[in-house]
ZAVODREN-37104 format. One record per atom (N, C-alpha, C): x, y, z; residue in three letters; atom name. Coordinates in steps of 0.2 Angstrom, whole numbers, always signed. Example, Ala and Ser with C-alpha at 12.3 -4.5 7.8 and 13.67 -1.06 7.14 Angstrom:
2
+-------+-------+-------+-----+----+
!    px !    py !    pz !   r !  a !
+-------+-------+-------+-----+----+
!   +66 !   -28 !   +39 ! ALA !  N !
!   +62 !   -22 !   +39 ! ALA ! CA !
!   +66 !   -16 !   +39 ! ALA !  C !
!   +64 !   -11 !   +35 ! SER !  N !
!   +68 !    -5 !   +36 ! SER ! CA !
!   +64 !    +0 !   +39 ! SER !  C !
+-------+-------+-------+-----+----+
# end
This chain:
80
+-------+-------+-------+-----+----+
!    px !    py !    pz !   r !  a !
+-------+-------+-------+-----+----+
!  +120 !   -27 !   +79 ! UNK !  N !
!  +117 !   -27 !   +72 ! UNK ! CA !
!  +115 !   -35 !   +70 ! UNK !  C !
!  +110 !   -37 !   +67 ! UNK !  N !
!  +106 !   -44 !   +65 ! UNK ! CA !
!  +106 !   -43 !   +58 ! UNK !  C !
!  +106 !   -48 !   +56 ! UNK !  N !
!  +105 !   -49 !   +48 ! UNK ! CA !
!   +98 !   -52 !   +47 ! UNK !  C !
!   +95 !   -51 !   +42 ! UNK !  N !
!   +88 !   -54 !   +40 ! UNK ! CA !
!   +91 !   -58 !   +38 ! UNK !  C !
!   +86 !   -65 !   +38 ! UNK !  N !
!   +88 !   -69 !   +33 ! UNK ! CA !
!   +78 !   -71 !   +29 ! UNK !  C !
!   +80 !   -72 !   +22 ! UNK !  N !
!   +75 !   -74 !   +19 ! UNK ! CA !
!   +79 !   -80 !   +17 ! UNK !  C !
!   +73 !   -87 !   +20 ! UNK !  N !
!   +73 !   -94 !   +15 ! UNK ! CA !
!   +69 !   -96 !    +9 ! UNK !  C !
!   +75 !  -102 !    +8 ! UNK !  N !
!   +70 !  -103 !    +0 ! UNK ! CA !
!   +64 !  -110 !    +4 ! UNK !  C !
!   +59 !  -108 !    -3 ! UNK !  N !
!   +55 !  -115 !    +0 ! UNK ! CA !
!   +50 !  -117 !    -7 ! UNK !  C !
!   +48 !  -122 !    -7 ! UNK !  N !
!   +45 !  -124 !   -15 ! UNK ! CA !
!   +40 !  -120 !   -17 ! UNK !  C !
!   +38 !  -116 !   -12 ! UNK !  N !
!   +30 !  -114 !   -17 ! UNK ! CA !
!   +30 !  -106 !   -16 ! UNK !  C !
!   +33 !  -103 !   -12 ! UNK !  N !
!   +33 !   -95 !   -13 ! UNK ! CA !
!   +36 !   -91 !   -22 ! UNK !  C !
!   +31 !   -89 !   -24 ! UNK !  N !
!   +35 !   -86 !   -29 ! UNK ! CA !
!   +40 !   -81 !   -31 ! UNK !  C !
!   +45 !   -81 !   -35 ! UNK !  N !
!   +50 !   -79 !   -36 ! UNK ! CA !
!   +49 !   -70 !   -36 ! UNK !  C !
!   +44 !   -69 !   -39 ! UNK !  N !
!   +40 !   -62 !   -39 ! UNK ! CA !
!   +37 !   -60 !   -32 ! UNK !  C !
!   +34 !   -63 !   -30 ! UNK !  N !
!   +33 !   -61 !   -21 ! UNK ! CA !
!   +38 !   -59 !   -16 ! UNK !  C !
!   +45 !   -64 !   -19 ! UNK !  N !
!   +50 !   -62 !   -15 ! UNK ! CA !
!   +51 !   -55 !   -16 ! UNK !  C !
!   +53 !   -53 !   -24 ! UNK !  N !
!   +56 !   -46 !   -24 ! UNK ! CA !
!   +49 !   -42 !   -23 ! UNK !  C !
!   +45 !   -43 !   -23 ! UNK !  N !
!   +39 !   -39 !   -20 ! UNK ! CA !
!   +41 !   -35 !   -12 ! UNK !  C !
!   +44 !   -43 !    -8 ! UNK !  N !
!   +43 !   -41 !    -1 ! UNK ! CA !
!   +50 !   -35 !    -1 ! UNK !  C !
!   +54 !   -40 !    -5 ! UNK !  N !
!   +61 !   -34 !    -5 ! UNK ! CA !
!   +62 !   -28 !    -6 ! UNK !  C !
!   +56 !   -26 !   -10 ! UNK !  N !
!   +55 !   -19 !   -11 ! UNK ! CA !
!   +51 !   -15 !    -8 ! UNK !  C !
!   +45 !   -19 !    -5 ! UNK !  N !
!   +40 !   -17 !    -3 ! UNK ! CA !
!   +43 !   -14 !    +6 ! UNK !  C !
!   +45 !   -21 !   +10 ! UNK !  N !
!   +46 !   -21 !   +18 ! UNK ! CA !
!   +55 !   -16 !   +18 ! UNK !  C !
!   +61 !   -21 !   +15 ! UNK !  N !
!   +66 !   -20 !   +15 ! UNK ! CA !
!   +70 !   -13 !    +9 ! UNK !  C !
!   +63 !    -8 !    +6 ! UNK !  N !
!   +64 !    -3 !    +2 ! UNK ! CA !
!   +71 !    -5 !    -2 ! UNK !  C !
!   +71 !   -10 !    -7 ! UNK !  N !
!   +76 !   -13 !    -9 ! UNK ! CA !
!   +74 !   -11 !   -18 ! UNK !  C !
!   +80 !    -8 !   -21 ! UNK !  N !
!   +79 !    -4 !   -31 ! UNK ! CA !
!   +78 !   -12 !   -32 ! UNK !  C !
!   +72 !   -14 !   -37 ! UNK !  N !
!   +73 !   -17 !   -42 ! UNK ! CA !
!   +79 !   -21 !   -41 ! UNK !  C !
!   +84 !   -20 !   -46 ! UNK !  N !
!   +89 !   -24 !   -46 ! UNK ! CA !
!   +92 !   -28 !   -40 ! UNK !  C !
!   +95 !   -25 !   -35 ! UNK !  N !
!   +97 !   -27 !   -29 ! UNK ! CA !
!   +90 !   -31 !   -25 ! UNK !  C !
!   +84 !   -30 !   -24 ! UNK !  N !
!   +78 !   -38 !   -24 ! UNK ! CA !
!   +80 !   -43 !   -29 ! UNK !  C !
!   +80 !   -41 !   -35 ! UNK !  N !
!   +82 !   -47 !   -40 ! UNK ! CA !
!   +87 !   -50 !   -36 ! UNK !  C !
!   +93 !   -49 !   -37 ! UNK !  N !
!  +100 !   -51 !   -35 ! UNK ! CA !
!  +100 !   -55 !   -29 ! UNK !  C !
!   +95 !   -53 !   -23 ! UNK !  N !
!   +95 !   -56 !   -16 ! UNK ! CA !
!   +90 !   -63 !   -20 ! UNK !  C !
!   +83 !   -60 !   -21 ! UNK !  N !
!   +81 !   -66 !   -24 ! UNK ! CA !
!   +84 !   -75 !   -25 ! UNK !  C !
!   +87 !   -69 !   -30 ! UNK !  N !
!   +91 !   -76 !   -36 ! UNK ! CA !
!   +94 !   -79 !   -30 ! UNK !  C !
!   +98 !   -76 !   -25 ! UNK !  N !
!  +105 !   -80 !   -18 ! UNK ! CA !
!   +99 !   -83 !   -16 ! UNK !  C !
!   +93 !   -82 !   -14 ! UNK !  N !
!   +88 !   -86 !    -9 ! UNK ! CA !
!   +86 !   -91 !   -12 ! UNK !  C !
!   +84 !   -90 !   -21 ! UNK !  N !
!   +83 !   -96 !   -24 ! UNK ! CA !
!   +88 !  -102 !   -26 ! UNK !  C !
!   +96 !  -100 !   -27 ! UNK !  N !
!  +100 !  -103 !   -26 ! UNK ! CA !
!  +103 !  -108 !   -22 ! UNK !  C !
!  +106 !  -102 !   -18 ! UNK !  N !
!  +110 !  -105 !   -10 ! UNK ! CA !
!  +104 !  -105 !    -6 ! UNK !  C !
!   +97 !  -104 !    -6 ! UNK !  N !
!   +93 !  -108 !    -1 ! UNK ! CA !
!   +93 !  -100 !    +5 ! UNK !  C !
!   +96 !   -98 !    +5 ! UNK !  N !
!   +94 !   -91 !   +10 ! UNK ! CA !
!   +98 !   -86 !    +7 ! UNK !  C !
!   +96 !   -79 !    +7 ! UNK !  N !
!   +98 !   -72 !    +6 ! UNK ! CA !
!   +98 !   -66 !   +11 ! UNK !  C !
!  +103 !   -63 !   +11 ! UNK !  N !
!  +102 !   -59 !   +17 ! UNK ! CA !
!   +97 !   -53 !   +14 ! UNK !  C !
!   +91 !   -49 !   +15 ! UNK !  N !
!   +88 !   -45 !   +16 ! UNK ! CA !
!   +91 !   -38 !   +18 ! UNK !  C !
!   +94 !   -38 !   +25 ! UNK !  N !
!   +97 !   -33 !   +27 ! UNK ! CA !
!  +101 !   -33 !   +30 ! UNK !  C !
!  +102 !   -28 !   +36 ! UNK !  N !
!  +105 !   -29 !   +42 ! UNK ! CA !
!  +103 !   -23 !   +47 ! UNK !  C !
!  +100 !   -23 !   +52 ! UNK !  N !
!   +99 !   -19 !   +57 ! UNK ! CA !
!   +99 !   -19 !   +64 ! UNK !  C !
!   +97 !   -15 !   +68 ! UNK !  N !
!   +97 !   -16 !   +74 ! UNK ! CA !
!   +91 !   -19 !   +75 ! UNK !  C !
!   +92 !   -24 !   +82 ! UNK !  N !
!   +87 !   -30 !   +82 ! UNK ! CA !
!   +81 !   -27 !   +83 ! UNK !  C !
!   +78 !   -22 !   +86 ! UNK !  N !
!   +71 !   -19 !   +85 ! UNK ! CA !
!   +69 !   -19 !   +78 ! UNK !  C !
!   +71 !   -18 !   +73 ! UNK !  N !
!   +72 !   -14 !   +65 ! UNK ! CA !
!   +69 !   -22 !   +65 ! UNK !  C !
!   +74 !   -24 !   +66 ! UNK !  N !
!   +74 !   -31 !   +61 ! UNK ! CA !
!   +71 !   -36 !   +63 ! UNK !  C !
!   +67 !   -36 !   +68 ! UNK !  N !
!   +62 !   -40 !   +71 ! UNK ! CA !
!   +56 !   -38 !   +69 ! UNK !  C !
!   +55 !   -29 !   +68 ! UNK !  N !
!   +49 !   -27 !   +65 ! UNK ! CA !
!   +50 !   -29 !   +57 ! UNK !  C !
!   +52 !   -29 !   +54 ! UNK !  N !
!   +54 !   -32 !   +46 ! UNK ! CA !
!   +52 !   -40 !   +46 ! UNK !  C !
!   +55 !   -44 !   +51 ! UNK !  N !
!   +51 !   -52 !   +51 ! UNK ! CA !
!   +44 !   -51 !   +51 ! UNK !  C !
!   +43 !   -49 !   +58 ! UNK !  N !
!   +35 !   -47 !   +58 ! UNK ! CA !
!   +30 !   -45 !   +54 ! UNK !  C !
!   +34 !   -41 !   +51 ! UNK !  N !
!   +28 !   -39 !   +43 ! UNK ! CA !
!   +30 !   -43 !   +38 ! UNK !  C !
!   +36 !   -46 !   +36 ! UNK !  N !
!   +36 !   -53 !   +31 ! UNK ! CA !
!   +33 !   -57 !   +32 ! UNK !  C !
!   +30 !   -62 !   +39 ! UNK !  N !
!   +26 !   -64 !   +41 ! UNK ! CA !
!   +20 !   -64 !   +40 ! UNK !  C !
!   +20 !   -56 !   +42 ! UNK !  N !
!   +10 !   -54 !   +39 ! UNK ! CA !
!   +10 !   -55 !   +32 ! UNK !  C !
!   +11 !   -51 !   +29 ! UNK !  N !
!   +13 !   -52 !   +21 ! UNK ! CA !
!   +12 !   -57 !   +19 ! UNK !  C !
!   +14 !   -63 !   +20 ! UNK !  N !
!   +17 !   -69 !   +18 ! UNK ! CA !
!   +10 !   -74 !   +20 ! UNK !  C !
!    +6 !   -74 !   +25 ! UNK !  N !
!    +2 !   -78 !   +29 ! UNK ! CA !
!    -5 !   -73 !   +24 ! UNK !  C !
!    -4 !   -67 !   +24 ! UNK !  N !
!    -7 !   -64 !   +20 ! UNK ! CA !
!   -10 !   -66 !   +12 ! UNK !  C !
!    -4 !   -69 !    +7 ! UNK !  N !
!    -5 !   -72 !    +3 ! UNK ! CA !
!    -4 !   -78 !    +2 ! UNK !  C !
!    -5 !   -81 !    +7 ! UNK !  N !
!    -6 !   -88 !    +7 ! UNK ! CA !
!    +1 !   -93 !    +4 ! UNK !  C !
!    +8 !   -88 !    +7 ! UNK !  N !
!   +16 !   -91 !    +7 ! UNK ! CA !
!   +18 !   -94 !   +13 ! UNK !  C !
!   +21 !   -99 !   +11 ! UNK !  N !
!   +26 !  -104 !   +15 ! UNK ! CA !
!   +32 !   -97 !   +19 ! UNK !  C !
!   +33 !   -91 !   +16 ! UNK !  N !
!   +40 !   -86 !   +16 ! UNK ! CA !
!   +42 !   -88 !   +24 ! UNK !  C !
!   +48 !   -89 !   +25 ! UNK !  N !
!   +52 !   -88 !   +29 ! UNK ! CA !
!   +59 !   -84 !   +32 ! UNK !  C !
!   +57 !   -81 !   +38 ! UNK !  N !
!   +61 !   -76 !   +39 ! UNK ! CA !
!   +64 !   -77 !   +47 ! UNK !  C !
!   +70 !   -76 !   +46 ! UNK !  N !
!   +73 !   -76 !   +53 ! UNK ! CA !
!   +79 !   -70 !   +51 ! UNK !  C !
!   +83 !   -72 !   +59 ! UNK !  N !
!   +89 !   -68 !   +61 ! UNK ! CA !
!   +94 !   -71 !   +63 ! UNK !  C !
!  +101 !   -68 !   +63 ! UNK !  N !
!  +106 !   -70 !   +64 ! UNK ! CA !
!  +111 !   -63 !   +66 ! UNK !  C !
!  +115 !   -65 !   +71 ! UNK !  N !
!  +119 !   -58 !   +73 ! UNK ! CA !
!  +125 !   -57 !   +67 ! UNK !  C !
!  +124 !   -50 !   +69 ! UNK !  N !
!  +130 !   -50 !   +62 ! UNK ! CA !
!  +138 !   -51 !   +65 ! UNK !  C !
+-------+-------+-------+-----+----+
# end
């Protein structure tokens, strides 16, 4: 299993993030908030965790997403 990871960075909006955490990672309101705030905080938030296909296609489309809207977002993995 892998963990998402979302970094923080100075210009992606705080609203985009929980957009993406709803939107990619089907994440309620409140639980995006929550990861949010850790990524604007502590500088990274785990998103989720899955099997590394899952969670490679999840980078993938936070990427498009992201280059889509013209964010800096950053997305990687880490084994769980």
């Amino acid at each position: 299993m892998w963990r998402v990871i979302l970094h923080n960075d100075d210009y992606t909006t705080q609203d985009f993030v929980v957009w993406v955490l709803k939107s990619v990672f089907r994440k309620p309101e409140d639980e995006a908030v929550r990861i949010m705030i850790d990524v604007h905080r502590r500088g990274k938030g785990v998103a989720g965790v899955y099997p590394f296909d899952v969670a490679d296609t999840k980078i993938a489309q936070v990427k498009e997403l992201a280059e889509r809207n013209e964010f800096p977002l950053l997305c990687s993995l880490e084994p769980e």
